[in-house]
Each structure stands twice: as structure tokens, then as C-alpha cells.
N, C-alpha and C positions, 0 to 999 in steps of 0.2 A: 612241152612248153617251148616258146619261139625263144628267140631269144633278139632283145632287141641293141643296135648298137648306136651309139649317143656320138654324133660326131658332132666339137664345138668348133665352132669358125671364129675365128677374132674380132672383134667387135670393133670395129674404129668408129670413132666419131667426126666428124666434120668439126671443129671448132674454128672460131676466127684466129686469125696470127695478126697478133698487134708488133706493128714495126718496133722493135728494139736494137738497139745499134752499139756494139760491143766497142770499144777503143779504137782496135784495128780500123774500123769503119772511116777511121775521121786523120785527116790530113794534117799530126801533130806535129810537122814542122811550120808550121804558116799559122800563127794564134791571133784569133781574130777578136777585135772589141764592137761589143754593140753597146748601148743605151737605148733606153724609151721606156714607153709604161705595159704594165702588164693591162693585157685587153679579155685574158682568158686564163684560169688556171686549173691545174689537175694536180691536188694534193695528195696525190697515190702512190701504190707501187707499179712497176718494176722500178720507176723513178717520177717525183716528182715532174710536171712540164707544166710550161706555159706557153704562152702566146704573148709575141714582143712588136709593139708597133713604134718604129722606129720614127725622131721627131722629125715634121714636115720640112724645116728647113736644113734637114742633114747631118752628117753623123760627124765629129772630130776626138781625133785623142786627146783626152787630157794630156793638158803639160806633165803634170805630175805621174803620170803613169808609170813611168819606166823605177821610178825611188819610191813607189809603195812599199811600205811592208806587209811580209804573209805572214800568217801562221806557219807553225812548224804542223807538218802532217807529215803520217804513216810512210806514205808512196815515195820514191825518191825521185823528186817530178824539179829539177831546176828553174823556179818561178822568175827570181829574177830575168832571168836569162829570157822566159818566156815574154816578160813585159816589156823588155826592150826589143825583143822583135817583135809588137803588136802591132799591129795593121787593120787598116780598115777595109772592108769584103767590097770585092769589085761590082758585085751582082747590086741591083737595085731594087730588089725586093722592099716594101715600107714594113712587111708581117715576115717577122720568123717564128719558126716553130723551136723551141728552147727546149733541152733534156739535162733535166738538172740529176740529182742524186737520189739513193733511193731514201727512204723517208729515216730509214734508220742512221744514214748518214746526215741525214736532215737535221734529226734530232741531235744525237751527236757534236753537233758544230753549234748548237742553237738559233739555227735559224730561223727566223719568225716566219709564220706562212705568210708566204707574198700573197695581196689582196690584189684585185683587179682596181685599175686605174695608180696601183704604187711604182712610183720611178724607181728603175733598178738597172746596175749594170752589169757587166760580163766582160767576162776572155775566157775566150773557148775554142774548139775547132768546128769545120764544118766537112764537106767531101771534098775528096782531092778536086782540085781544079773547079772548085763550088758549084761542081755538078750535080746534076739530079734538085730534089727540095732544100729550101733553103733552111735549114736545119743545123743549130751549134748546138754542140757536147759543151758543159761548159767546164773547167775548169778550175777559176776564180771568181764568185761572183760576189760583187759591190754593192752592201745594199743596208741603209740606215749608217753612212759614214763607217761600217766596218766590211773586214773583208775575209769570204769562207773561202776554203780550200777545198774544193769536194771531188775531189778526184781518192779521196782516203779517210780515214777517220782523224782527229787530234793528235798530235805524237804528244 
């Protein structure tokens, strides 16, 4: 009788790598404010995204920014602190690409799913030196006159 031997090789797959961008990624000393309307959204995981077309005549801080109040959440993330050094992003892009929370954080905070064409705003970061796509992590986002904290869940 022969005898036969079964040799398995590993099987990889080719799959696609969807961009995911971990904290480290994002330049969290420079907190950046956008506004505009949602032009696109993706109610999914790894996290919620959408798509931010910012208004044609230009982007300002609210006055009120800086004496918003947050929520208290999980993360020990000093908000205040972050709203009075918010800034508006140098680059001139009208479309960002926006990475919100993942969905179970979404739900958590209750956040209504943002629709296409709803005004919504942000403080978040982007890449150091607003290199590469113009892309914010957000961290505070404004939207129906309240405001979520999604960098955590509710403390």
C-alpha cells in the first residue's frame, strides 16, 4: 500500500483593507471645527462616516464655542480645554471625509442617524500638518442643538 502524504499550505485571501485610522493617526493637539451639510453617509461599522460639504461662503467659529458644555464621558479627554483651542483647518478643501464612532457608540450617546443634506457640526482632529486626505476623527459632534462626546461611551 503507498502511502500518501497530505501537505496543507495556508490559504490567504486577498480581501480589501478599508482605511481605518486608530487615534494615534490624528494630530490631537490642533482640534479642528468644521460645519456644513451631510452630502453622503455610511451608518455602519468600524464606524459610522460621512461626507461634509462645507458652506460656500466659508467656515467661522462660533462665538460660543469655547463655554459649550459636554457631556461627561468614559475617556479622560479635557473638552473644555479642547474648545478653546479650536481652529479652523488651513487646507481648502469644500468635501471632508468625516469618521465618526462606531455604531454602538452611536447608539449609546443617542445619536439620531444623520441624513444627507442635515446641518451638522464638529471638533475633531485631522493629520498632523493636514497632510495626506482631508479627513477628521471627530471628537465632539454638534448636531440638533445638542452635543455628543464620541471619543467614549456616557460616564
Amino acid at each position: 500500500m503507498q502511502r500518501r502524504t497530505l501537505i496543507a499550505f495556508p490559504l490567504t485571501l486577498a480581501l480589501p483593507a478599508w482605511a481605518h485610522h486608530g487615534w494615534s493617526s490624528f494630530d490631537q493637539n490642533r482640534p479642528i471645527y468644521l460645519d456644513g451639510k451631510a452630502s453622503k453617509v455610511a451608518w455602519r461599522n468600524p464606524h459610522a462616516e460621512m461626507q461634509l460639504e462645507l458652506p460656500a461662503d466659508g467656515l467661522k467659529l462660533p462665538a460660543d464655542l469655547a463655554t459649550r458644555s459636554l457631556p461627561a464621558q468614559s475617556a479622560p479627554v479635557d473638552g473644555p480645554a479642547l474648545l478653546k483651542a479650536a481652529q479652523l483647518p488651513t487646507r481648502k478643501d469644500r468635501r471632508w471625509e468625516i469618521e465618526l464612532a462606531p455604531l454602538s457608540r452611536m447608539n449609546a450617546w443617542a445619536v439620531p442617524e444623520i441624513k444627507v443634506g442635515d446641518s451638522v457640526a464638529m471638533l475633531g482632529f485631522t493629520f498632523t500638518g493636514e497632510k495626506g486626505d482631508a479627513i477628521l476623527r471627530v471628537e465632539y459632534l454638534f448636531l440638533g442643538g445638542k452635543t455628543y462626546a464620541l471619543r467614549s461611551s456616557p460616564a
